[in-house]
C-alpha positions as CSV (number, residue, x, y, z in Angstrom):
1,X,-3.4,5.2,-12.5
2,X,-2.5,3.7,-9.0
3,X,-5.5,2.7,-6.7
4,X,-6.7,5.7,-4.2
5,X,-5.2,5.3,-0.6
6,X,-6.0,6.5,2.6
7,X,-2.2,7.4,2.7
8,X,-3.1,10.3,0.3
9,X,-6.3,11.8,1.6
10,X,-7.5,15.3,1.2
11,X,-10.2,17.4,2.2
12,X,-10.9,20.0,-0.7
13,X,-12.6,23.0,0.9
14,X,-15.4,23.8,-2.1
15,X,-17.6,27.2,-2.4
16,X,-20.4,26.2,-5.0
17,X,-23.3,27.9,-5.3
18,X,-26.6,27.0,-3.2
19,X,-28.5,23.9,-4.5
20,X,-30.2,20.8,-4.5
21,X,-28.2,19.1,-6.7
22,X,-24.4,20.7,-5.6
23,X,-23.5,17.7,-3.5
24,X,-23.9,14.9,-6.1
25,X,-22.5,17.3,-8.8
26,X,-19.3,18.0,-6.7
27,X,-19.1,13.9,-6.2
28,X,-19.5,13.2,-9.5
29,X,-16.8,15.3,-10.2
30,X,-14.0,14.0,-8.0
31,X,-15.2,10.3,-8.8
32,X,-15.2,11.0,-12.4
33,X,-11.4,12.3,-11.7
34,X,-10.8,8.6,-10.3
35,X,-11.1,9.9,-6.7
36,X,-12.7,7.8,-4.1
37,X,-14.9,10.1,-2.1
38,X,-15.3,9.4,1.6
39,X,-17.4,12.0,2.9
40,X,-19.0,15.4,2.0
41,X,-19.8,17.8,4.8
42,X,-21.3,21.4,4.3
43,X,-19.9,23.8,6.7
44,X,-21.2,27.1,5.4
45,X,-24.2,27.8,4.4
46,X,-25.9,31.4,2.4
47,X,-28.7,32.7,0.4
48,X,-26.3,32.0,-2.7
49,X,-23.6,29.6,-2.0
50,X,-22.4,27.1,0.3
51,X,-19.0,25.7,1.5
52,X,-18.6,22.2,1.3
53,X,-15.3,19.5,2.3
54,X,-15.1,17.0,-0.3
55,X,-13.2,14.1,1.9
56,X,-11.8,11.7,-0.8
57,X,-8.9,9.4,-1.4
58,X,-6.3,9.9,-4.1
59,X,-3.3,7.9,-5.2
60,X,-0.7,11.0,-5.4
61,X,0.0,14.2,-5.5
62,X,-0.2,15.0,-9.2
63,X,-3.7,12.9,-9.0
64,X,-4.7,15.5,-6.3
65,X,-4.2,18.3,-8.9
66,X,-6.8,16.7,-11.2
67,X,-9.4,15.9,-8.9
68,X,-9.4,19.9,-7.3
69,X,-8.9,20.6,-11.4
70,X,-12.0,18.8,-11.8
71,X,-14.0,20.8,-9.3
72,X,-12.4,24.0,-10.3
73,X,-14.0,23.4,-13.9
74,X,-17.9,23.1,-12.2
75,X,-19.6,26.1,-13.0
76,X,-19.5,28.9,-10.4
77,X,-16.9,26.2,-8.1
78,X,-13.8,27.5,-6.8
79,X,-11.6,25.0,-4.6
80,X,-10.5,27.4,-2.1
81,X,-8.2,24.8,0.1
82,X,-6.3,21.5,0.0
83,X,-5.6,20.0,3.2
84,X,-3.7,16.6,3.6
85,X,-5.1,14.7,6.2
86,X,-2.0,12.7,6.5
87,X,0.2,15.7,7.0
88,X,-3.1,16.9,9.6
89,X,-2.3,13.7,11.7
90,X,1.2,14.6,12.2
91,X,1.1,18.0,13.3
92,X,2.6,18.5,16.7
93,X,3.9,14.8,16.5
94,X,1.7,11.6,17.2
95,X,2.9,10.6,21.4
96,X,3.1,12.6,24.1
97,X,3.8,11.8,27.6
98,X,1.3,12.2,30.6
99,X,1.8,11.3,34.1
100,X,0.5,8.0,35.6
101,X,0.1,9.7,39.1
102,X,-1.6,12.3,40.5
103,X,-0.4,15.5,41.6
104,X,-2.9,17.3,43.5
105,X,-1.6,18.8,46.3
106,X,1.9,19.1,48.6
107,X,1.5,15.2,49.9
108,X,1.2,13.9,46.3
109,X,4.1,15.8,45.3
110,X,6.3,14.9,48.1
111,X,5.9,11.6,47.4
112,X,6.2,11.6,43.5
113,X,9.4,14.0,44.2
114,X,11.4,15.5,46.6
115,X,11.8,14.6,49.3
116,X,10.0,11.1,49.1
117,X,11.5,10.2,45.7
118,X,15.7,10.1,47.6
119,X,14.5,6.8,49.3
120,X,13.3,5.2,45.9
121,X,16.6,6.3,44.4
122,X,18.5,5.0,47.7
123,X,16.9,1.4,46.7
124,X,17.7,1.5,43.1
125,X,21.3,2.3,44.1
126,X,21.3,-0.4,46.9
127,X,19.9,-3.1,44.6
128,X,20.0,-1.8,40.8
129,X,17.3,-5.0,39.9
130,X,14.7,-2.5,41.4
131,X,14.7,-0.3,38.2
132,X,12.5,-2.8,37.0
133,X,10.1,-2.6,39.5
134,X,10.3,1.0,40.7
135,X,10.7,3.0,37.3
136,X,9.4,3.1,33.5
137,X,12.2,0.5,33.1
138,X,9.9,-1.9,33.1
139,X,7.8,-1.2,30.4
140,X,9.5,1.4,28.1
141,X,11.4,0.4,24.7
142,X,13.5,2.7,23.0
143,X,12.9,3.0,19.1
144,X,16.4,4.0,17.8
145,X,17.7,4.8,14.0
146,X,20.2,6.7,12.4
147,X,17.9,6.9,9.6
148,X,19.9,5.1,6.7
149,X,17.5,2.8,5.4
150,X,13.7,4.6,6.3
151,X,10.8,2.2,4.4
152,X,11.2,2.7,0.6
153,X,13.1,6.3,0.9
154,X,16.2,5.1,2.1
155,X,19.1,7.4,3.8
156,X,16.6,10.4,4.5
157,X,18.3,11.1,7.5
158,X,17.0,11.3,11.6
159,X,14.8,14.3,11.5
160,X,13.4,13.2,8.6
161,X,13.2,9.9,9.9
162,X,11.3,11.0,13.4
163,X,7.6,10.4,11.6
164,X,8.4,6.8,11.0
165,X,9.5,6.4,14.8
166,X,6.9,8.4,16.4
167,X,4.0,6.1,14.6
168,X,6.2,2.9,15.7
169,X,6.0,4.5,19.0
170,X,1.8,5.0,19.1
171,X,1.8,0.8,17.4
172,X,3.8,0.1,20.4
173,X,1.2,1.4,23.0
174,X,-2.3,1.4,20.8
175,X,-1.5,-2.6,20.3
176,X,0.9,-4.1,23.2
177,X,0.9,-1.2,26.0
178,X,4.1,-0.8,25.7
179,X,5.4,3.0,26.3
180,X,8.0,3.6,23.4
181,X,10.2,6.2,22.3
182,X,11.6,7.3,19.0
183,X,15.4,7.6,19.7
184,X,16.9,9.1,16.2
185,X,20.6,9.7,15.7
186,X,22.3,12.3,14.0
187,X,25.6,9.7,13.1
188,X,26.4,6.6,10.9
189,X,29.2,5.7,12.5
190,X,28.8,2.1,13.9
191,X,31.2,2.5,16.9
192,X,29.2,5.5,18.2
193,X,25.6,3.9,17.9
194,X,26.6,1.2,19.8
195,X,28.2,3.6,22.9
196,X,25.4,5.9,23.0
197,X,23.0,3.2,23.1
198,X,24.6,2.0,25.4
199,X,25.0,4.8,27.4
200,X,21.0,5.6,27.8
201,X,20.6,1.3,28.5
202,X,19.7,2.1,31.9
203,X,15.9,4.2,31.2
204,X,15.0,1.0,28.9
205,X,13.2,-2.4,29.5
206,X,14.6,-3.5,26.0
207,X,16.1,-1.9,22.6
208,X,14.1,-1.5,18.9
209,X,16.5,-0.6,16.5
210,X,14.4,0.5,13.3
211,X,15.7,1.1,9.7
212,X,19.5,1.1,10.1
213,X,21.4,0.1,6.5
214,X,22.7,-3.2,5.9
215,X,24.8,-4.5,6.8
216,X,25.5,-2.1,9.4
217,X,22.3,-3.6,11.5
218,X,23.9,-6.6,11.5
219,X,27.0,-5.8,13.6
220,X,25.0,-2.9,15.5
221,X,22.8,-5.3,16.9
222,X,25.5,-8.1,17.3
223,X,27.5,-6.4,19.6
224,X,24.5,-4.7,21.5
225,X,23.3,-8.1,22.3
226,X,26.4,-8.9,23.4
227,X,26.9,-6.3,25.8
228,X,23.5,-4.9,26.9
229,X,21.2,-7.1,29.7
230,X,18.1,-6.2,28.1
231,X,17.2,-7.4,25.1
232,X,17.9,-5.6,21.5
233,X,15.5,-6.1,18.6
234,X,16.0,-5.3,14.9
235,X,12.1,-5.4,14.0
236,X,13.5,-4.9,10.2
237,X,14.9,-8.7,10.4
238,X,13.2,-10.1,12.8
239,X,10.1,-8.9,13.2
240,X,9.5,-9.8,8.9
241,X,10.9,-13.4,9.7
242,X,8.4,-13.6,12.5
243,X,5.1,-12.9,10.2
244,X,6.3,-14.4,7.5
245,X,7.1,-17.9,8.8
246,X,3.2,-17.8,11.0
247,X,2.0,-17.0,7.1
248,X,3.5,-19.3,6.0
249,X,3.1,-21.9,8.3
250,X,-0.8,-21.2,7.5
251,X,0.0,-21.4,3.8
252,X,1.2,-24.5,3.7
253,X,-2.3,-25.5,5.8
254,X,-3.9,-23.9,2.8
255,X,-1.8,-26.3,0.3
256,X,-1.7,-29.5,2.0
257,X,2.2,-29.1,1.7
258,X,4.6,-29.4,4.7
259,X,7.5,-27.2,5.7
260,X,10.3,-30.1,5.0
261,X,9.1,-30.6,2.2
262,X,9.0,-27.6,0.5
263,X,11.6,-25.7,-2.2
264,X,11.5,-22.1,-0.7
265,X,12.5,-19.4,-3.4
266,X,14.1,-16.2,-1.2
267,X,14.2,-12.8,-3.2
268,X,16.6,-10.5,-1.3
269,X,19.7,-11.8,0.9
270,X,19.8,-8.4,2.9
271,X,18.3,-8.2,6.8
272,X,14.8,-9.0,6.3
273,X,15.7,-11.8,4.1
274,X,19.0,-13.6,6.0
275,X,16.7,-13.2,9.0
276,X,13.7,-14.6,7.2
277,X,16.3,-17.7,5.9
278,X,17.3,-18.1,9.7
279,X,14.1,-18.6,11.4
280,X,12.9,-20.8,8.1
281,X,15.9,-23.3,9.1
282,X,15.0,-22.9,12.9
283,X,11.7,-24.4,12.2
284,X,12.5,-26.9,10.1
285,X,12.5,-25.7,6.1
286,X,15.4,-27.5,4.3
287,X,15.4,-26.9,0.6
288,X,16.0,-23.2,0.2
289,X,17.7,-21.1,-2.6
290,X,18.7,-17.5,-1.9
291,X,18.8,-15.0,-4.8
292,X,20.9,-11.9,-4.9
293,X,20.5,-9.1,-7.8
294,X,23.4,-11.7,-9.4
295,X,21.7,-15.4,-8.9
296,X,21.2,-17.7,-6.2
297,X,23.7,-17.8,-3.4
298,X,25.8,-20.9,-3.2
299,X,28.6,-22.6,-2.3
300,X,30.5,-22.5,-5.3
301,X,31.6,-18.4,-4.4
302,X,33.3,-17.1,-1.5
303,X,31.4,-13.6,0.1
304,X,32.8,-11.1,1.2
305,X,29.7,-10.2,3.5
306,X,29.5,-12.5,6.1
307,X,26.3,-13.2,6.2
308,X,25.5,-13.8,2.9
309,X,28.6,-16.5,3.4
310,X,26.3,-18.0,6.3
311,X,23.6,-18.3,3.9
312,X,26.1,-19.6,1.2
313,X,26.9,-22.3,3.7
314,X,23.4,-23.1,5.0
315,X,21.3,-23.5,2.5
316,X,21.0,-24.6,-1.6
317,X,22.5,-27.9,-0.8
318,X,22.1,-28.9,-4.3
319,X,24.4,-26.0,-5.2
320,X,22.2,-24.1,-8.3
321,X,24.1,-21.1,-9.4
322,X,21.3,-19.5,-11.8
323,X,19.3,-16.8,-12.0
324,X,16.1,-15.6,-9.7
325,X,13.5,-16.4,-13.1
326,X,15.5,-20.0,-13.3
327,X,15.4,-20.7,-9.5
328,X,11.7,-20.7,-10.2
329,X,11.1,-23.5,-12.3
330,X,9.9,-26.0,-9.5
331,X,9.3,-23.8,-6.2
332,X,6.8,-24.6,-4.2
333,X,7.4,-21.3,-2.3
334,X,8.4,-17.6,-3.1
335,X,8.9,-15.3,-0.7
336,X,10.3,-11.7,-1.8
337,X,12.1,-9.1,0.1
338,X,13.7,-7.5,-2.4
339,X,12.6,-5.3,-5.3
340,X,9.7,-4.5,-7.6
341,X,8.8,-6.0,-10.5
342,X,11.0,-9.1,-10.8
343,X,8.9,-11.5,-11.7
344,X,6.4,-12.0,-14.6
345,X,3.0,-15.0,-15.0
346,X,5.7,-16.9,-16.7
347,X,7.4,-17.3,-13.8
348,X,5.0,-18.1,-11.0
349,X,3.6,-20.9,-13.8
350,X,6.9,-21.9,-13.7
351,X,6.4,-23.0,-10.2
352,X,4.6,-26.3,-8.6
353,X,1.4,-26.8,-8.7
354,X,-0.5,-25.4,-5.7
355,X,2.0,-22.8,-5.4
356,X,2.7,-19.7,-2.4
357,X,4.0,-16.4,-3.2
358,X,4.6,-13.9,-1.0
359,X,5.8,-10.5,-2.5
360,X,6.8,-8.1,0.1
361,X,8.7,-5.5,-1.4
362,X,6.9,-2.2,-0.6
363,X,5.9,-0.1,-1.5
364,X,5.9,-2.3,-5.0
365,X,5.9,-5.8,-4.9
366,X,8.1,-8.6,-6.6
367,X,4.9,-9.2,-9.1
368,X,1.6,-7.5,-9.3
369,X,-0.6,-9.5,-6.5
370,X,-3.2,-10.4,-9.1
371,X,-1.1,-11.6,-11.9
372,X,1.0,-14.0,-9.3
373,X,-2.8,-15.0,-8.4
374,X,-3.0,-16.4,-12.0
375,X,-1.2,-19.1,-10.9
376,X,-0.6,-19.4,-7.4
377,X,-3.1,-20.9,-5.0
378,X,-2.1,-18.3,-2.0
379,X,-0.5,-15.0,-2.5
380,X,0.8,-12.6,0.2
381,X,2.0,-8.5,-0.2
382,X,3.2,-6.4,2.7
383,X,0.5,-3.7,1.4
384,X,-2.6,-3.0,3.5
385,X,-4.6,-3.1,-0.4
386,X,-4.6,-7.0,-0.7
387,X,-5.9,-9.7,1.1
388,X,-2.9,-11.5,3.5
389,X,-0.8,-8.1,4.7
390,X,2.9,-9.6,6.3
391,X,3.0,-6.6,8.5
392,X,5.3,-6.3,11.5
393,X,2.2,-5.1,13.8
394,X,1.5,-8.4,13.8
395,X,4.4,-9.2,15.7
396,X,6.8,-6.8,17.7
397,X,3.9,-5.3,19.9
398,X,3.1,-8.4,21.7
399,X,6.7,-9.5,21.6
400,X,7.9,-6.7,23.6
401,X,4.8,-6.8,25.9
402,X,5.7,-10.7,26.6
403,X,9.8,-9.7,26.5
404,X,8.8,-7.1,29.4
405,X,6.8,-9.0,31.7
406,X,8.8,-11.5,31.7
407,X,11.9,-9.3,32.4
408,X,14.1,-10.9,30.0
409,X,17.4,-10.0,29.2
410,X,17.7,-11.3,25.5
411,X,16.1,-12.5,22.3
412,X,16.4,-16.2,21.5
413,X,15.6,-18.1,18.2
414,X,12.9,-20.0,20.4
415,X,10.7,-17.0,21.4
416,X,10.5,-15.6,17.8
417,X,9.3,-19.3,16.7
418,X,6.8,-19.0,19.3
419,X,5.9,-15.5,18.8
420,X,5.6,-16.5,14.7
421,X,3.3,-19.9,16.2
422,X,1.1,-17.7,18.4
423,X,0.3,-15.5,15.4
424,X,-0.4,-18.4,12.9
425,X,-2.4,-20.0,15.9
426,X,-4.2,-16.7,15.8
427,X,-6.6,-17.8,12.3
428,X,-9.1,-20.4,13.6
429,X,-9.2,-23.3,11.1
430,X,-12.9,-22.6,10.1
431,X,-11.4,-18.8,9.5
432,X,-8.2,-19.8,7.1
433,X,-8.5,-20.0,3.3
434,X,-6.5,-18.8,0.5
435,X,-7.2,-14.8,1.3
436,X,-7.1,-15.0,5.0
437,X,-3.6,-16.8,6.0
438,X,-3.1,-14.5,8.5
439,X,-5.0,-12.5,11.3
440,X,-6.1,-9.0,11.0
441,X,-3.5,-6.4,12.4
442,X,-6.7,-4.8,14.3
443,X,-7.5,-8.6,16.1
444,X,-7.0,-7.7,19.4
445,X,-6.4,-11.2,20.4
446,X,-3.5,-11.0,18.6
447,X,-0.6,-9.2,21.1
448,X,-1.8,-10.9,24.0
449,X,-1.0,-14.3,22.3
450,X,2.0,-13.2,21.3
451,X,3.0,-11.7,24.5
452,X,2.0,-14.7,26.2
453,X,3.8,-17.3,24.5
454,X,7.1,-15.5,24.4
455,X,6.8,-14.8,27.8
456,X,6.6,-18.9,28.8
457,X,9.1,-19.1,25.6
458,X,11.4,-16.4,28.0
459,X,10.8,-17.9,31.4
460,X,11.5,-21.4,30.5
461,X,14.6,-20.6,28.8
462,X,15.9,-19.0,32.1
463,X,16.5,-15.8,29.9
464,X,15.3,-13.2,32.3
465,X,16.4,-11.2,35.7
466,X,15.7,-11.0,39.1
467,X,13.0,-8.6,39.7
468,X,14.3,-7.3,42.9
469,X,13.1,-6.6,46.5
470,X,9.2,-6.8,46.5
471,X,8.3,-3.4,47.8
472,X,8.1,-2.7,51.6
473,X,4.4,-2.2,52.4
């Protein structure tokens, strides 16, 4: 049975009858069913019986049927309600919006609209730089999707897809301040993404696009880029490659191996990995073999994808054409953005002594966390259940805080190295070891160091734009 996760917990609403013992009964129960009880709470109370919430974890829905099972089979207990507190956070949707002014009285509102609001719009039309300054421009990012590719449930489609967006929306503000909104569209069609984003630019300080299908991400970002002067973010590439070159940069620490001279291993050739190959190359890596479902990518074959031709072209200089378990023999590195369940112990021994894995396929990984730990000296998941979590929280938060105040009008390869650098600078050297490569998600010194260093990253590039008039006093 899968481990218990906060992802599936329940309150089961319990009448037992009245007595000492009825709260340790009723948790032995649900532990003895594998759950992992959290709380218990009477909230009735009689001569005869009481009501009690069993609060507990379980790792899916048929596990859930045995654990209120379990309970039903106490004498004299009858489970009289299940309620998911996942589904309970989500009712009514996770963001709102509230005002940042007051509106008390006629002054107030002739100033935050008509008439007073006509001279801020005369402004904005006189010198269109002042959206920065005079609107929620300057620190809103649209989270847009067509809902193709959503986590590990794949084309669900954009109402279904909304959840997903709304909690990128509350990371956005809970960890960088930054006001998002989810942005989902009913269409696949590349042409149309591109013109409607367009189209609602001007509300925006800058662009997330989130769980779009390779490899239309690829072009729907390309030309977005091109023709937008704010800057457009696909947190699916980029924001992976960003945490998983600052763990590994503090992996290699760990090792006492550098960067140059390590033989990196990449599972997956889709946008999280060409993006993670990319930034690897920015900062230096040279020996790197990409694998496909069909073997490592090289220079032998012609692709018809483009960018798995870039990758063809850029990396496995020493042109090996084998499989993913062969390409092992000899890493020093895995990192896995793939599938689960490719690997076995055979093949992390395979590997070099002192070895890193990173197995990032969720909601299953590559290989079982503790199996790869057999062998390798670090290992790395994107699951919040092991030690060393690459999660993107890390990252886009404090990117897009530093990307706003620095009113930048695109994304360079510089500020995601220095956004990746901040993060791995984040894990003080008396803090890093083999489970703790990179900083907690909750760290709150985390965005700011981010935000700052792509910020200087932005401004000395020149990659930002006037910030209009300063307003008249």
């Amino acid at each position: 049975m899968a481990t218990p996760s906060p992802g599936y917990s329940m309150i089961l609403r319990v009448e037992a009858p009245a007595g000492a013992t009825v709260t340790s009964e009723l948790t032995a129960a649900a532990a003895t069913a594998g759950a992992a009880v959290t709380a218990l709470d009477i909230v009735e109370s009689h001569p005869r019986h009481v009501v009690v919430d069993v609060s507990c974890n379980v790792s899916d829905a048929s596990h859930r049927d045995e654990v209120r099972d379990a309970l039903d089979a106490l004498e004299g207990v009858t489970v009289r309600k299940i309620s998911d507190r996942t589904f309970l956070i989500h009712l009514g949707g996770k963001i709102e919006v509230t005002p940042r002014v007051s509106l008390r009285n006629r002054d107030d509102l002739s100033r935050a609209y008509t008439p007073g609001v006509a001279r801020v719009c005369t402004a904005i039309a006189e010198n269109p730089a002042d959206a920065r300054r005079l609107t929620i421009k300057r620190n809103t990012v649209a989270v847009v999707t067509d809902g193709t590719a959503v986590l590990g449930l794949g084309d669900i489609g954009p109402a279904a897809a909304l959840p997903v967006m709304e909690g990128k929306a509350a990371l956005f503000k809970a960890f960088g301040g930054v006001d998002a909104w989810p942005v989902c569209l009913d269409t696949k069609d590349t042409d149309e993404i591109v013109r409607i984003v367009k189209a609602m630019a001007p509300v925006y300080g800058g662009i997330n696009l989130e769980d779009i299908a390779a490899p239309r991400c690829f072009e729907i970002e390309a030309r977005l880029r091109e023709e937008l002067d704010i800057p457009v973010f696909h947190d699916d590439q980029h924001g992976t490659a960003i945490v998983a070159l600052a763990a590994l940069l503090n992996a290699l620490r760990v090792v006492d191996k550098r960067l140059e001279d390590v033989r990196i291993v990449v599972s997956g050739v889709g946008a999280a990995g060409h993006a993670i190959i990319q930034l690897l190359k920015a900062h230096g890596a040279g020996d790197i073999v990409a694998c496909s479902r069909t073997g490592a990518i090289h220079r032998g074959e012609s692709y018809a994808d483009a960018h798995r031709q870039w990758i063809a072209e850029n990396t496995n200089e020493r042109a090996f054409s084998g499989s993913l378990k062969e390409a092992m023999a000899g890493a020093d590195v895995f990192i896995g953005v793939s599938a689960p369940d490719l690997l076995d112990e055979a093949d992390v021994a395979a590997m070099n002594d002192r070895a890193v894995v990173f197995a990032m396929a969720n909601p299953d990984p590559e290989i079982e966390p503790g199996i790869a730990a057999e062998h390798a000296e670090v290992v790395a998941t994107g699951r919040s259940d092991f030690p060393n979590q690459i999660n993107n929280v890390l990252a886009f938060p404090g990117l897009f805080r530093g990307l706003l105040d620095a009113g930048a009008t695109d994304i360079t390869t510089g500020m995601l190295v220095a956004a990746a650098r901040a993060i791995a600078g984040c894990v003080a050297e008396d803090q890093l070891n083999a489970s703790y490569i990179v900083p907690s998600v909750f760290d709150p010194a985390v965005a700011p160091a981010v935000a700052e260093a792509v910020r200087q990253t932005a401004e000395a590039a020149g990659a930002t734009a006037e910030t209009g008039a300063p307003a008249t006093a």
